[in-house]
C-alpha positions as CSV (number, residue, x, y, z in Angstrom):
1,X,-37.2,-55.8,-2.8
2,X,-39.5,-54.2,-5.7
3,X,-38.5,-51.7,-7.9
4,X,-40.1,-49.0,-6.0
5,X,-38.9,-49.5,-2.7
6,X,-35.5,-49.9,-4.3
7,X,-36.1,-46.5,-6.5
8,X,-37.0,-44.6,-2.9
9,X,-34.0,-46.0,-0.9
10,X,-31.7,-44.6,-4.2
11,X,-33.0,-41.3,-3.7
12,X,-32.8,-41.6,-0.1
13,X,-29.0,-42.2,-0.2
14,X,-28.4,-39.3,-2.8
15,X,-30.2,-37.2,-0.4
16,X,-28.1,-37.8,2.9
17,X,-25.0,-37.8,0.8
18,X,-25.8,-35.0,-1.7
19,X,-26.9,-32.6,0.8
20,X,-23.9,-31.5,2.8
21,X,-22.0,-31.2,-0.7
22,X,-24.4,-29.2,-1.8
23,X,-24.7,-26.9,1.6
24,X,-21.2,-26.6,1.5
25,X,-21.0,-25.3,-2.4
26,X,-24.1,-22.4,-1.3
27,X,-21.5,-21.4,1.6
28,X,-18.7,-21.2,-0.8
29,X,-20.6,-19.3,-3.2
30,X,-21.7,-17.0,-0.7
31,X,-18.4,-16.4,0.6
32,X,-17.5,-15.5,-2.8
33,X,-20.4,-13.0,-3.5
34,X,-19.3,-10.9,-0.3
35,X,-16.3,-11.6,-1.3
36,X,-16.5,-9.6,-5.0
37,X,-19.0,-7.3,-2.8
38,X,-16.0,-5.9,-0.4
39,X,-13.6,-5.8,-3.8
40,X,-16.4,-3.7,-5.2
41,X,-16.7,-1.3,-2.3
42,X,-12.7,-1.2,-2.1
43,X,-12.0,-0.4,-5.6
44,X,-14.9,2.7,-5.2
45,X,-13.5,3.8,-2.0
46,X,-9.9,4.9,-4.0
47,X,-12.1,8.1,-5.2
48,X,-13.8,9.1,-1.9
49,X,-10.7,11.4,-0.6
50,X,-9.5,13.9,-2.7
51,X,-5.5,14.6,-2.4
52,X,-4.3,18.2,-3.3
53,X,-0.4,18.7,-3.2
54,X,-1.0,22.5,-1.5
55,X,-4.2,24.5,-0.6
56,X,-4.4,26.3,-3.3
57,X,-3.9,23.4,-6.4
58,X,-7.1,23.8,-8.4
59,X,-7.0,20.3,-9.6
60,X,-6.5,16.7,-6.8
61,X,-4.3,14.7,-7.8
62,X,-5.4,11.2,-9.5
63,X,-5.4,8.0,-7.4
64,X,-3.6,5.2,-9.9
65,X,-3.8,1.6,-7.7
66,X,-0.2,-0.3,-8.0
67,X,-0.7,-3.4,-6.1
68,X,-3.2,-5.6,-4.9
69,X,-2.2,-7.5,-2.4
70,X,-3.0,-9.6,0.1
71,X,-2.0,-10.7,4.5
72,X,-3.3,-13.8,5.9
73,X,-0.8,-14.4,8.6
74,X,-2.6,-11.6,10.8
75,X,-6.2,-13.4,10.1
76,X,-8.6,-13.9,7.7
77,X,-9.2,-11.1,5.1
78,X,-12.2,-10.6,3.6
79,X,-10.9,-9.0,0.2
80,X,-7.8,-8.6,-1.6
81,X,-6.3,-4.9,-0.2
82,X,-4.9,-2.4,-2.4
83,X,-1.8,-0.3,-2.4
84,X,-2.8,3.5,-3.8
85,X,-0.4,6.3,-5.4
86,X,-1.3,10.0,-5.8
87,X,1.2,10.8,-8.4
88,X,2.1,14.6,-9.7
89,X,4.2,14.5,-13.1
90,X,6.0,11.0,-12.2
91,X,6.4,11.5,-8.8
92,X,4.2,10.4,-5.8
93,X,2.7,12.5,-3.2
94,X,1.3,10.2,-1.5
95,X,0.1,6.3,-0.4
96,X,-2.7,4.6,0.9
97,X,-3.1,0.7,1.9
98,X,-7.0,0.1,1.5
99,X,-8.4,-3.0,2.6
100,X,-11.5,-4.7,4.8
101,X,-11.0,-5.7,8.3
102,X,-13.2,-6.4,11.2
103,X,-16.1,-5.4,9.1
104,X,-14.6,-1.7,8.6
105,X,-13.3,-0.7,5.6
106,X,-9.6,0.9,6.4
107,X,-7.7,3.8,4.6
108,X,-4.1,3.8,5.7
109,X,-2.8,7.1,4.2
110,X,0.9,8.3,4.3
111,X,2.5,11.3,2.8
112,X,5.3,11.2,0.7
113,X,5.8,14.8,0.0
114,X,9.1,16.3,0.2
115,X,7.6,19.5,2.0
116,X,4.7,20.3,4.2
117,X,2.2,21.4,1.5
118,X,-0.4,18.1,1.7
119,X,-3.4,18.4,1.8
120,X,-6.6,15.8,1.7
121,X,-10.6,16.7,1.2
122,X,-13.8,14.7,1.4
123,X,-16.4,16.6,0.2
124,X,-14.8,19.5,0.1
125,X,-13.7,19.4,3.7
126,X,-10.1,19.2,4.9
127,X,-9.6,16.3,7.0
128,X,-5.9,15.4,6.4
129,X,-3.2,18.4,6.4
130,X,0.4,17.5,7.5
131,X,2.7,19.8,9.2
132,X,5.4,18.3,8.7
133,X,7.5,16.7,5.3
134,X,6.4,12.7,4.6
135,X,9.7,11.8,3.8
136,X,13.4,13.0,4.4
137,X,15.8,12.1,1.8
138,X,19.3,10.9,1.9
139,X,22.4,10.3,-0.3
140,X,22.7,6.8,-1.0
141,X,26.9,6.5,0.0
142,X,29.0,4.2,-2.6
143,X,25.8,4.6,-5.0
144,X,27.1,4.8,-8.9
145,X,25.9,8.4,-11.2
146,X,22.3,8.3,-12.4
147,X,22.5,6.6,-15.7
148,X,21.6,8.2,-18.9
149,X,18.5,5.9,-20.3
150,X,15.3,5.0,-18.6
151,X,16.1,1.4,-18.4
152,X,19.5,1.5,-17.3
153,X,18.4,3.9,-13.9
154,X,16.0,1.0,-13.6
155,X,18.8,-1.8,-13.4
156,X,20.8,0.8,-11.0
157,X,17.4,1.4,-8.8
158,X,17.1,-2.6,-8.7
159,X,21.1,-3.1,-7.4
160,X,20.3,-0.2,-5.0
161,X,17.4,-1.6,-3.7
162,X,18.8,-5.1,-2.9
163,X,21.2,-3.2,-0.1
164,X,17.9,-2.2,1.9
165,X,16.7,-5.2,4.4
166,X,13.5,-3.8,6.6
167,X,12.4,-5.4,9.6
168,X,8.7,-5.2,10.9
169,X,9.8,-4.3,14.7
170,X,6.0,-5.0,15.7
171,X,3.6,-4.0,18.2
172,X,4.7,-5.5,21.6
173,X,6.7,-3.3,23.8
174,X,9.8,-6.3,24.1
175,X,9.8,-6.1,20.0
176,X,9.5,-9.9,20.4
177,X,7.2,-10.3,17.5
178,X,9.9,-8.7,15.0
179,X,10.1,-9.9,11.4
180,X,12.0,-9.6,8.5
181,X,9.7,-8.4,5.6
182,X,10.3,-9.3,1.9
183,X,11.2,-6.7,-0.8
184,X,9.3,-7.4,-4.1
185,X,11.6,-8.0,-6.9
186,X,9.9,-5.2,-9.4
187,X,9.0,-2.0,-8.3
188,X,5.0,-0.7,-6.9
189,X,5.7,2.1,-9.2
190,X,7.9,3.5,-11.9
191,X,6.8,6.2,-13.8
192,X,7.0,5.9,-17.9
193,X,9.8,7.9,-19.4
194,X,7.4,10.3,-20.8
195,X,6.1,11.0,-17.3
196,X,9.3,11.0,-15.8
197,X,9.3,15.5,-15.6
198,X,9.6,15.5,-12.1
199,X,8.1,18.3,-9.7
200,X,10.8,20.7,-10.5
201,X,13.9,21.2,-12.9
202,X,16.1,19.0,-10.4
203,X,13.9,15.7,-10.3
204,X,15.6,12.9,-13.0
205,X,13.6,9.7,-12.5
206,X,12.2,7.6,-9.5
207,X,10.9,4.2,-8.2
208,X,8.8,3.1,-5.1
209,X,9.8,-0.2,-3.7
210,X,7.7,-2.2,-1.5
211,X,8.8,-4.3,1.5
212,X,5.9,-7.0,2.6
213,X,4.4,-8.8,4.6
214,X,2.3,-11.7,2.4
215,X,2.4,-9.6,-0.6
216,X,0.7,-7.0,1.8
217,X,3.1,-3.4,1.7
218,X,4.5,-2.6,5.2
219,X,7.3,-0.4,4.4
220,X,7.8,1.6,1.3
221,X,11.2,2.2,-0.3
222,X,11.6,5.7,-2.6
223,X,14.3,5.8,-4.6
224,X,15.3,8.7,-6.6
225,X,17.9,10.2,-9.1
226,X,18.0,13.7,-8.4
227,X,20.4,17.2,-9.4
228,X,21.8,19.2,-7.1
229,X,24.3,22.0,-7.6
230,X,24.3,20.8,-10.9
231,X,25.4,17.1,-10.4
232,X,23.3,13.9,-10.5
233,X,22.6,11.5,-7.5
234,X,20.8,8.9,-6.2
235,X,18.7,9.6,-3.0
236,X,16.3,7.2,-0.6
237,X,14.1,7.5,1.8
238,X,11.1,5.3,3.4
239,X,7.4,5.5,4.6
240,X,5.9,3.6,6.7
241,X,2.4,1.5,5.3
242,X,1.5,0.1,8.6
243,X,1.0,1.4,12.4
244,X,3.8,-1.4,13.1
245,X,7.4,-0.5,14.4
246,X,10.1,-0.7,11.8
247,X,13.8,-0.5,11.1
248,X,15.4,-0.4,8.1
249,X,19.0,-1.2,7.5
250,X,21.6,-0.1,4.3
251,X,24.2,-2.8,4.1
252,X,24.6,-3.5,7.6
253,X,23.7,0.3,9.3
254,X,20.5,1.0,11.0
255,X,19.7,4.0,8.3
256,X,15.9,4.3,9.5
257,X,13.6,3.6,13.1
258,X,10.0,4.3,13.3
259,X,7.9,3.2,16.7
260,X,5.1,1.6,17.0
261,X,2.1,4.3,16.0
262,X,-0.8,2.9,18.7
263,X,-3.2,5.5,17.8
264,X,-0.4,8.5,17.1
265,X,-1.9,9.2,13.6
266,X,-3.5,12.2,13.3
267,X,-4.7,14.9,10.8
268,X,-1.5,17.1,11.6
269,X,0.8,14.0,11.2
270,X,2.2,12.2,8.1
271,X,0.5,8.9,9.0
272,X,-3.7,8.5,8.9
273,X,-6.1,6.5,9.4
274,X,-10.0,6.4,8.6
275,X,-11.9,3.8,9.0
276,X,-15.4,3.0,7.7
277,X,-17.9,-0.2,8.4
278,X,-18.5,-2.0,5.5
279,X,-22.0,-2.1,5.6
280,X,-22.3,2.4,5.3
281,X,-23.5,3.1,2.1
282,X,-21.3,6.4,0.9
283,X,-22.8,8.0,-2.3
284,X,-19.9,10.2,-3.7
Protein backbone atom coordinates (compact mmCIF):
# COMPACT_ATOMS: atom_id res chain seq x y z
CA UNK A 1 0.00 0.00 0.00
CA UNK A 2 1.76 3.50 -0.79
CA UNK A 3 2.00 6.21 1.43
CA UNK A 4 -0.74 7.98 -0.13
CA UNK A 5 -3.36 5.55 -0.30
CA UNK A 6 -2.41 4.80 3.35
CA UNK A 7 -2.52 8.75 4.24
CA UNK A 8 -6.30 8.87 2.58
CA UNK A 9 -7.70 5.68 4.34
CA UNK A 10 -6.19 7.63 7.87
CA UNK A 11 -8.27 10.45 7.14
CA UNK A 12 -10.99 8.45 6.10
CA UNK A 13 -11.28 6.67 9.41
CA UNK A 14 -10.90 10.01 11.53
CA UNK A 15 -13.75 11.11 9.46
CA UNK A 16 -16.43 8.33 10.12
CA UNK A 17 -15.23 8.18 13.62
CA UNK A 18 -14.63 11.93 14.44
CA UNK A 19 -17.84 13.03 13.06
CA UNK A 20 -20.59 11.85 15.30
CA UNK A 21 -18.32 13.14 18.32
CA UNK A 22 -18.06 16.11 16.89
CA UNK A 23 -22.12 16.44 15.90
CA UNK A 24 -22.78 15.52 19.22
CA UNK A 25 -20.43 18.34 21.07
CA UNK A 26 -22.41 21.24 18.43
CA UNK A 27 -25.77 19.64 19.96
CA UNK A 28 -24.40 19.95 23.40
CA UNK A 29 -23.20 23.31 22.97
CA UNK A 30 -26.38 24.38 21.50
CA UNK A 31 -28.33 23.01 24.23
CA UNK A 32 -26.25 24.98 26.41
CA UNK A 33 -26.55 28.41 24.47
CA UNK A 34 -30.58 28.12 24.85
CA UNK A 35 -29.93 27.02 27.78
CA UNK A 36 -27.95 30.43 29.34
CA UNK A 37 -30.62 32.08 26.76
CA UNK A 38 -33.85 31.02 28.93
CA UNK A 39 -31.62 31.79 32.34
CA UNK A 40 -31.21 35.18 30.72
CA UNK A 41 -34.81 35.87 29.89
CA UNK A 42 -35.72 34.45 33.54
CA UNK A 43 -33.46 36.50 35.53
CA UNK A 44 -35.02 39.83 33.38
CA UNK A 45 -38.55 38.63 33.80
CA UNK A 46 -38.17 39.20 38.00
CA UNK A 47 -38.61 43.10 37.07
CA UNK A 48 -41.52 42.90 34.56
CA UNK A 49 -44.40 43.00 37.42
CA UNK A 50 -44.36 45.60 39.79
CA UNK A 51 -45.72 44.55 43.51
CA UNK A 52 -47.23 47.40 45.66
CA UNK A 53 -48.27 46.36 49.27
CA UNK A 54 -51.60 48.79 48.94
CA UNK A 55 -53.01 51.12 46.14
CA UNK A 56 -51.77 53.93 47.29
CA UNK A 57 -47.68 52.95 48.16
CA UNK A 58 -45.71 55.34 46.05
CA UNK A 59 -42.84 53.08 45.80
CA UNK A 60 -43.20 48.67 44.58
CA UNK A 61 -41.57 46.85 46.49
CA UNK A 62 -38.05 45.19 45.37
CA UNK A 63 -37.98 41.61 43.99
CA UNK A 64 -34.64 39.96 45.88
CA UNK A 65 -34.32 36.14 44.17
CA UNK A 66 -33.68 33.44 47.22
CA UNK A 67 -33.36 30.19 45.46
CA UNK A 68 -32.62 28.78 42.25
CA UNK A 69 -33.78 25.70 41.96
CA UNK A 70 -34.47 23.14 39.90
CA UNK A 71 -37.57 19.78 39.14
CA UNK A 72 -36.69 17.08 36.81
CA UNK A 73 -39.01 14.38 38.05
CA UNK A 74 -41.99 16.21 36.17
CA UNK A 75 -39.82 16.43 32.81
CA UNK A 76 -37.22 18.01 31.32
CA UNK A 77 -36.51 21.74 32.27
CA UNK A 78 -35.11 23.96 30.08
CA UNK A 79 -33.48 26.38 32.78
CA UNK A 80 -32.82 26.51 36.33
CA UNK A 81 -36.28 28.24 37.95
CA UNK A 82 -36.21 30.79 40.51
CA UNK A 83 -37.93 31.31 43.82
CA UNK A 84 -38.71 35.37 44.15
CA UNK A 85 -39.51 37.51 47.47
CA UNK A 86 -41.05 40.96 47.58
CA UNK A 87 -39.82 41.95 50.97
CA UNK A 88 -41.13 45.27 52.94
CA UNK A 89 -38.74 46.11 56.10
CA UNK A 90 -37.78 42.21 56.66
CA UNK A 91 -40.83 40.81 55.93
CA UNK A 92 -42.23 39.28 52.68
CA UNK A 93 -45.27 40.28 50.86
CA UNK A 94 -45.10 38.19 48.55
CA UNK A 95 -43.58 34.96 46.30
CA UNK A 96 -43.17 33.99 42.85
CA UNK A 97 -41.69 30.48 41.37
CA UNK A 98 -40.42 31.63 37.79
CA UNK A 99 -39.31 29.10 35.52
CA UNK A 100 -39.55 27.83 31.56
CA UNK A 101 -41.84 25.19 30.57
CA UNK A 102 -43.40 24.02 27.40
CA UNK A 103 -41.79 26.85 25.67
CA UNK A 104 -43.75 29.54 28.00
CA UNK A 105 -42.13 31.23 30.46
CA UNK A 106 -44.35 30.86 33.90
CA UNK A 107 -44.84 33.38 36.85
CA UNK A 108 -46.40 31.49 39.79
CA UNK A 109 -47.23 34.35 42.17
CA UNK A 110 -48.64 34.02 45.76
CA UNK A 111 -49.41 36.49 48.40
CA UNK A 112 -48.15 36.43 51.68
CA UNK A 113 -49.66 39.45 53.10
CA UNK A 114 -51.26 39.38 56.36
CA UNK A 115 -54.29 41.54 54.98
CA UNK A 116 -56.02 42.16 51.76
CA UNK A 117 -54.00 45.33 50.64
CA UNK A 118 -51.86 43.57 47.49
CA UNK A 119 -51.61 44.80 44.75
CA UNK A 120 -49.53 43.95 41.30
CA UNK A 121 -48.89 46.31 38.07
CA UNK A 122 -47.35 45.79 34.66
CA UNK A 123 -47.02 48.88 33.05
CA UNK A 124 -48.84 50.60 35.19
CA UNK A 125 -51.86 48.38 34.87
CA UNK A 126 -53.39 46.38 37.78
CA UNK A 127 -53.45 42.86 36.89
CA UNK A 128 -53.14 41.10 40.33
CA UNK A 129 -55.29 42.50 43.41
CA UNK A 130 -56.28 39.96 46.13
CA UNK A 131 -59.37 40.11 48.14
CA UNK A 132 -58.63 38.23 50.43
CA UNK A 133 -55.32 37.80 53.16
CA UNK A 134 -52.33 35.38 51.67
CA UNK A 135 -51.74 33.82 54.73
CA UNK A 136 -53.57 33.19 58.19
CA UNK A 137 -51.34 32.83 61.05
CA UNK A 138 -51.40 30.52 63.98
CA UNK A 139 -49.80 30.05 67.45
CA UNK A 140 -47.34 27.45 67.25
CA UNK A 141 -48.67 25.18 70.66
CA UNK A 142 -45.69 23.89 73.05
CA UNK A 143 -43.34 26.49 70.97
CA UNK A 144 -40.62 28.05 73.53
CA UNK A 145 -40.59 32.50 74.01
CA UNK A 146 -38.90 34.30 71.07
CA UNK A 147 -35.38 34.44 72.07
CA UNK A 148 -33.50 37.59 72.64
CA UNK A 149 -30.55 37.55 69.84
CA UNK A 150 -30.82 37.12 66.13
CA UNK A 151 -29.12 33.86 66.06
CA UNK A 152 -30.66 32.20 68.81
CA UNK A 153 -34.51 32.90 67.20
CA UNK A 154 -32.67 31.31 64.20
CA UNK A 155 -31.78 27.92 66.14
CA UNK A 156 -35.58 28.17 67.66
CA UNK A 157 -37.04 28.78 63.93
CA UNK A 158 -34.83 25.63 62.78
CA UNK A 159 -36.32 23.22 65.96
CA UNK A 160 -39.70 24.66 64.99
CA UNK A 161 -39.44 23.95 61.60
CA UNK A 162 -38.45 20.26 61.87
CA UNK A 163 -42.16 19.57 63.47
CA UNK A 164 -43.79 20.62 59.96
CA UNK A 165 -43.84 17.48 57.43
CA UNK A 166 -45.82 18.64 54.04
CA UNK A 167 -47.20 16.25 51.62
CA UNK A 168 -47.64 17.20 47.84
CA UNK A 169 -51.45 15.74 47.73
CA UNK A 170 -51.22 16.05 43.79
CA UNK A 171 -53.36 16.52 40.89
CA UNK A 172 -55.40 13.24 40.40
CA UNK A 173 -58.80 13.21 41.99
CA UNK A 174 -57.95 9.54 44.08
CA UNK A 175 -54.75 11.71 45.53
CA UNK A 176 -52.80 8.59 44.33
CA UNK A 177 -49.84 10.51 43.15
CA UNK A 178 -49.21 11.95 46.83
CA UNK A 179 -45.71 12.64 47.94
CA UNK A 180 -43.88 13.66 50.74
CA UNK A 181 -41.84 16.85 49.94
CA UNK A 182 -38.39 17.65 51.59
CA UNK A 183 -37.80 20.73 53.84
CA UNK A 184 -34.43 22.49 53.06
CA UNK A 185 -32.29 22.45 56.02
CA UNK A 186 -31.57 26.54 55.96
CA UNK A 187 -34.05 28.88 55.34
CA UNK A 188 -35.23 30.73 51.57
CA UNK A 189 -35.13 33.79 53.53
CA UNK A 190 -34.10 35.41 56.78
CA UNK A 191 -33.85 38.86 57.02
CA UNK A 192 -30.47 40.58 58.47
CA UNK A 193 -30.91 41.81 62.01
CA UNK A 194 -30.65 45.36 60.74
CA UNK A 195 -33.62 44.66 58.49
CA UNK A 196 -35.38 42.73 60.95
CA UNK A 197 -38.16 46.29 61.75
CA UNK A 198 -41.00 44.52 60.86
CA UNK A 199 -44.21 46.09 59.22
CA UNK A 200 -45.44 47.37 62.47
CA UNK A 201 -44.39 47.82 66.28
CA UNK A 202 -45.49 44.10 66.92
CA UNK A 203 -43.31 42.20 64.27
CA UNK A 204 -39.89 40.65 66.09
CA UNK A 205 -38.15 38.56 63.46
CA UNK A 206 -39.06 35.96 60.77
CA UNK A 207 -37.99 33.05 58.39
CA UNK A 208 -39.48 31.46 55.11
CA UNK A 209 -38.98 27.83 54.87
CA UNK A 210 -39.20 25.97 51.84
CA UNK A 211 -40.66 22.40 51.34
CA UNK A 212 -39.44 20.74 47.79
CA UNK A 213 -39.80 18.89 45.30
CA UNK A 214 -36.01 18.37 43.58
CA UNK A 215 -34.80 21.49 45.08
CA UNK A 216 -37.94 23.06 43.24
CA UNK A 217 -40.31 25.05 46.24
CA UNK A 218 -43.84 23.50 46.51
CA UNK A 219 -44.98 24.67 49.78
CA UNK A 220 -43.66 27.56 51.75
CA UNK A 221 -43.30 27.61 55.55
CA UNK A 222 -43.52 31.36 57.40
CA UNK A 223 -42.38 31.44 60.60
CA UNK A 224 -42.61 34.33 62.73
CA UNK A 225 -41.86 35.81 66.32
CA UNK A 226 -44.45 38.17 66.87
CA UNK A 227 -46.04 40.60 70.23
CA UNK A 228 -49.32 40.61 71.07
CA UNK A 229 -50.82 42.16 74.11
CA UNK A 230 -47.52 42.82 74.99
CA UNK A 231 -46.04 39.22 75.04
CA UNK A 232 -43.75 37.45 72.54
CA UNK A 233 -44.73 34.32 70.34
CA UNK A 234 -43.93 32.31 67.70
CA UNK A 235 -46.62 32.04 64.87
CA UNK A 236 -46.72 29.86 61.32
CA UNK A 237 -48.48 29.78 58.51
CA UNK A 238 -48.00 28.30 54.83
CA UNK A 239 -48.43 29.30 51.03
CA UNK A 240 -48.76 27.22 48.53
CA UNK A 241 -45.82 27.50 45.43
CA UNK A 242 -47.57 25.08 43.16
CA UNK A 243 -51.30 24.54 41.62
CA UNK A 244 -50.81 20.93 43.39
CA UNK A 245 -52.94 19.71 46.44
CA UNK A 246 -51.15 19.84 49.73
CA UNK A 247 -51.35 18.99 53.42
CA UNK A 248 -49.30 19.96 55.92
CA UNK A 249 -49.01 18.35 59.27
CA UNK A 250 -47.48 19.80 62.95
CA UNK A 251 -46.29 16.77 64.85
CA UNK A 252 -48.80 14.36 63.90
CA UNK A 253 -52.12 16.95 63.27
CA UNK A 254 -53.36 17.80 59.84
CA UNK A 255 -52.75 21.79 60.70
CA UNK A 256 -53.22 22.89 56.86
CA UNK A 257 -55.27 21.37 53.42
CA UNK A 258 -55.25 23.14 50.13
CA UNK A 259 -56.97 21.47 46.84
CA UNK A 260 -55.87 21.02 43.80
CA UNK A 261 -56.00 24.73 42.02
CA UNK A 262 -56.91 23.35 38.08
CA UNK A 263 -57.24 26.70 36.74
CA UNK A 264 -58.90 28.46 40.21
CA UNK A 265 -56.14 31.26 40.18
CA UNK A 266 -57.35 34.35 39.46
CA UNK A 267 -56.60 38.15 39.76
CA UNK A 268 -59.10 38.36 42.84
CA UNK A 269 -57.40 35.26 44.52
CA UNK A 270 -54.14 34.82 46.52
CA UNK A 271 -52.65 32.32 43.92
CA UNK A 272 -51.66 33.62 40.03
CA UNK A 273 -50.49 32.60 37.21
CA UNK A 274 -49.09 34.30 33.94
CA UNK A 275 -47.71 32.77 31.47
CA UNK A 276 -45.55 34.01 28.52
CA UNK A 277 -43.87 32.05 25.38
CA UNK A 278 -40.42 32.19 25.46
CA UNK A 279 -39.84 33.33 22.14
CA UNK A 280 -42.08 37.12 22.96
CA UNK A 281 -39.72 39.71 23.12
CA UNK A 282 -40.94 42.13 26.18
CA UNK A 283 -39.04 45.50 26.22
CA UNK A 284 -39.64 46.83 29.87
Amino acid sequence: MSDRTGWILTLACLVVFSGPGRVRAQAADNRNDEAKAIKAKVDESVAWYQVFTDTNAAEPLAPQPVLRWRNLTRGTQESDGVFVLWIKKGRPEASASIYPWEGNLIHDFASLSRDAKLVAREGGRVIWSPETPGVAFKDIPGAPVPAETPAARLRQMKVLADRFKVTMTGWRADKSDREELRLLPKPAYRPEPSDAQGPDAGWIDGGVFAFVQGTDPEAILLLEAVRENGRPRWQYAFARATASGLEARLDKSVVWEVEFLEGKATPLKPQMTFRHSLGTSRDR
